[in-house]
Each structure stands twice: as structure tokens, then as C-alpha cells.
C-alpha positions in Angstrom: 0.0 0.0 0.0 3.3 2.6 0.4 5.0 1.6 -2.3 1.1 2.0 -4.0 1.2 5.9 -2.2 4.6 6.7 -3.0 4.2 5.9 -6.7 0.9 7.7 -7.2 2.7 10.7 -5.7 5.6 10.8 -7.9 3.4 10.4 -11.4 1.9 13.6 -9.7 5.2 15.1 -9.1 6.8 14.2 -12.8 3.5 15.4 -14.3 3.5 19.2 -12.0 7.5 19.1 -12.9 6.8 19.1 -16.8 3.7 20.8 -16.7 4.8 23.5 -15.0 8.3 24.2 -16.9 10.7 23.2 -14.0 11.9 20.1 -15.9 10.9 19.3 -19.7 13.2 16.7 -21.8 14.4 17.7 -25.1 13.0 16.8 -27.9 14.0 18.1 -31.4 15.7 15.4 -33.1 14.6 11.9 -33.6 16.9 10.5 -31.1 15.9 13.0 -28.4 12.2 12.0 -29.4 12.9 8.3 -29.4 15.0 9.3 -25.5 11.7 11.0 -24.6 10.2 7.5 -22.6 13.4 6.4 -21.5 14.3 10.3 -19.9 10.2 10.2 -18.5 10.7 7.1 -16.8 14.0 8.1 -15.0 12.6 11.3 -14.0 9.6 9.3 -12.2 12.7 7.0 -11.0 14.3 9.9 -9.1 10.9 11.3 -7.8 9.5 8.4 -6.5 12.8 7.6 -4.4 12.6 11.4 -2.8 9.8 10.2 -1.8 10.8 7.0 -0.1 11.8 8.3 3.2 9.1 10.0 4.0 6.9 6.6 3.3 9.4 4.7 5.4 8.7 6.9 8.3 4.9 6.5 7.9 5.3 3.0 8.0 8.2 3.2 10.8 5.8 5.6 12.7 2.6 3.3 12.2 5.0 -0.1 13.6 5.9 1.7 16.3 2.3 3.0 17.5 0.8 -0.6 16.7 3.4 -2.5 18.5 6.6 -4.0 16.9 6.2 -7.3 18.4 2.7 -7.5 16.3 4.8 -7.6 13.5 7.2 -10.3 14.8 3.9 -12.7 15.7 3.4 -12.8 11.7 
């Protein structure tokens, strides 16, 4: 369910970063079309791991106020 959070977030993120001019790939040529994809995907890459700690603190924060040794029962 994080990992399901933290990805929604950064297709949110990727699509505010190149609709709003911060970050937009390059694409002239054929080869910079063709890298569009590839450049998209990596951008999503880097925004969804900025986002990793803070999903690992929710997660870290909800073990801690349900019990640890809940977890270690499984």
C-alpha cells in the first residue's frame, strides 16, 4: 500500500515538474524523441525515491504506534 502511495505521488510530481516548466526533456531530433520514454521514466525514477523516506517513516511511525512485536507474531 506505500510503495502504491509513494508511486501515485511521484506520477503527480513528474506530471506538475513538466507541466509547469521546472523540468521538460528535449525533444528536437529523432533521437531525443525516441529518449523522450526512457528520460520520463527516469525522472519518475528519481521522484518516487525522494519520496521514499518519508513513506518509510509512515510506515516506521505506524509499527511503532501498533506495537513491533505485532509484526514479529506474523
Amino acid at each position: 500500500m506505500m510503495a502504491l502511495i509513494c508511486a501515485v505521488l511521484a506520477v503527480i510530481v513528474t506530471a506538475d515538474d513538466w507541466r509547469s516548466g521546472r523540468w521538460r526533456p528535449t525533444h528536437q531530433t529523432g533521437l531525443q524523441k525516441a529518449l523522450v520514454i526512457p528520460k520520463l521514466w527516469l525522472r519518475w525514477q528519481l521522484n518516487y525515491l525522494k519520496g521514499t523516506p518519508v513513506i518509510l517513516a509512515i510506515s516506521v511511525y505506524y509499527a511503532w504506534a501498533t506495537g513491533f512485536s505485532v509484526f514479529w507474531d506474523v
